[in-house]
C-alpha positions in Angstrom: 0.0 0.0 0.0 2.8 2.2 0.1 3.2 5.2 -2.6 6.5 4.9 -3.5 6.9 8.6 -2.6 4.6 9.2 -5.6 2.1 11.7 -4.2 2.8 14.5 -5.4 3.1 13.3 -8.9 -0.2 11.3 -8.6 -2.3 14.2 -6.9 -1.2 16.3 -9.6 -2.5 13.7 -12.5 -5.4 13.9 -10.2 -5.6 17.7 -10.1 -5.2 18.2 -14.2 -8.1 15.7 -14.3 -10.2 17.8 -12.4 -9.2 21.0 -14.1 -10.1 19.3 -17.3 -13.4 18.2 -16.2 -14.3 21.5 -14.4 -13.5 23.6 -17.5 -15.7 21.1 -20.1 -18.4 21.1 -17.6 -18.4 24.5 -15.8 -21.9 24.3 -14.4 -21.6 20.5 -13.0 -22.1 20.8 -9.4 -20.7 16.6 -9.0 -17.2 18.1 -11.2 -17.4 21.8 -8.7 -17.4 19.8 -5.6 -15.4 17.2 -6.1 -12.8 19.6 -7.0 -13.7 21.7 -3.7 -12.9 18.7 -1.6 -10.1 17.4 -3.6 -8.6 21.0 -2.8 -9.8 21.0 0.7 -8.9 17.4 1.5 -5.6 16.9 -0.3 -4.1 20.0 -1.1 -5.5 22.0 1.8 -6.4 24.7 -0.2 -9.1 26.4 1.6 -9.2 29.7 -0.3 -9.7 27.6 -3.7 -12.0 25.2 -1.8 -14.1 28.1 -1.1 -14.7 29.1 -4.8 -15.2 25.9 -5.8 -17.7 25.3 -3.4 -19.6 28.4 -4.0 -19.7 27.7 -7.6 -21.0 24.2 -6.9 -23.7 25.6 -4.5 -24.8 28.2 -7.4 -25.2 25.1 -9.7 -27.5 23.5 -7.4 -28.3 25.4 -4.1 -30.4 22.5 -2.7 -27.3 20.0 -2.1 -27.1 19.4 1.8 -24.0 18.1 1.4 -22.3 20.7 -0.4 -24.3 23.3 1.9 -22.4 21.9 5.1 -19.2 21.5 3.7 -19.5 25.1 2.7 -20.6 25.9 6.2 -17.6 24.2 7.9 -15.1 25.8 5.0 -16.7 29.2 6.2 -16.4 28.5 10.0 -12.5 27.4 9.7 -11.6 30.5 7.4 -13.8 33.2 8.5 -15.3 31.9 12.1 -18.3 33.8 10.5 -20.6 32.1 13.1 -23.8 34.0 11.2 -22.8 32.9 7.7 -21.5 29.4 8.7 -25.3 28.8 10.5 -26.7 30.2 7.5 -25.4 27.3 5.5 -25.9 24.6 7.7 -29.2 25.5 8.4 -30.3 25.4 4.8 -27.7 21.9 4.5 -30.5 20.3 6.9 -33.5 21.4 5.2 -32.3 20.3 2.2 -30.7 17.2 3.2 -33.2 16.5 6.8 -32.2 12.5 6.9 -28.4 12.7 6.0 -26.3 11.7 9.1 -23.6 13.6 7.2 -25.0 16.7 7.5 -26.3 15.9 10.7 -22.8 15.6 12.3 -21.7 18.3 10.7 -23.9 20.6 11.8 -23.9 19.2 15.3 -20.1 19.4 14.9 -20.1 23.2 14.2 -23.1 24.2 16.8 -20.2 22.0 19.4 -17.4 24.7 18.5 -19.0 27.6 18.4 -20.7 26.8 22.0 -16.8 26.2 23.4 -15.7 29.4 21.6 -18.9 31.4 23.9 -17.8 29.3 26.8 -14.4 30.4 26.7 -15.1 34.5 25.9 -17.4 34.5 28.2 -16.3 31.9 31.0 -14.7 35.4 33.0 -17.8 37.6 32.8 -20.1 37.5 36.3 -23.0 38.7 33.8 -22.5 34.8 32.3 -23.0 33.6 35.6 -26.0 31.9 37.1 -28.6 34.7 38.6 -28.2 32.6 42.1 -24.6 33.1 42.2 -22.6 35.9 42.7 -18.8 36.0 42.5 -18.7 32.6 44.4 -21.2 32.8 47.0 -24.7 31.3 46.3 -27.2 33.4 46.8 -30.4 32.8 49.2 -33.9 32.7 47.7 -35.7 33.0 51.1 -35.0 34.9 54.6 
């Protein structure tokens, strides 16, 4: 199973393909996204991820899957919480019974809860109304 050190050379064969197929078939959202993730996944090209994503959405905007990759690419380059949710949310109405985009989502709504728990986690406003700075405060009496 080994590559023989050959991935570079083979990713590349694998790259011109999809360049090939993307420019004979410019509106095919299977060519667009496959691309994205061949980008996102393999040459960890976010930024070119992104377009090809967004062109593979604009060739069909009902694709759940495409819709939550999108989301997550957004997240990890932009930590646009809005824009990310915007995209997942319309990944699960499009796609409601696709573990996929399930996870995904669930994935996302997971790191941006820790990112709120960890601004907030020094602010007494984010604490508990019957608690104050350590001491729990009496309801009766």
């Amino acid at each position: 199973m080994g590559s023989g050190g050959n991935d570079g050379d083979s990713n590349h064969g694998v790259e011109e393909y999809y360049k090939k197929m993307v420019q004979q078939n410019p509106g095919n959202p299977l060519f667009l996204r496959n691309y994205a993730q061949f980008l996102y996944q393999c040459k960890q090209d976010r930024e070119g991820a992104e377009e090809y994503y967004s062109r593979a959405i604009l060739a069909d905007p009902n694709d759940g899957e495409v819709l939550s990759q999108y989301g997550k690419l957004v997240w990890e380059l932009h930590r646009d919480e809005e824009r990310a949710s915007s995209y997942f949310e319309r990944a699960v109405q499009a796609s409601p019974d696709d573990s996929h985009v399930q996870a995904a989502y669930a994935s996302f709504l997971w790191d941006t809860e820790e990112d709120e728990d960890a601004a907030g986690s020094n602010d007494p406003q984010c604490l508990p109304q019957h608690f104050h700075f350590g001491a729990m405060a009496t309801t009766g009496a």
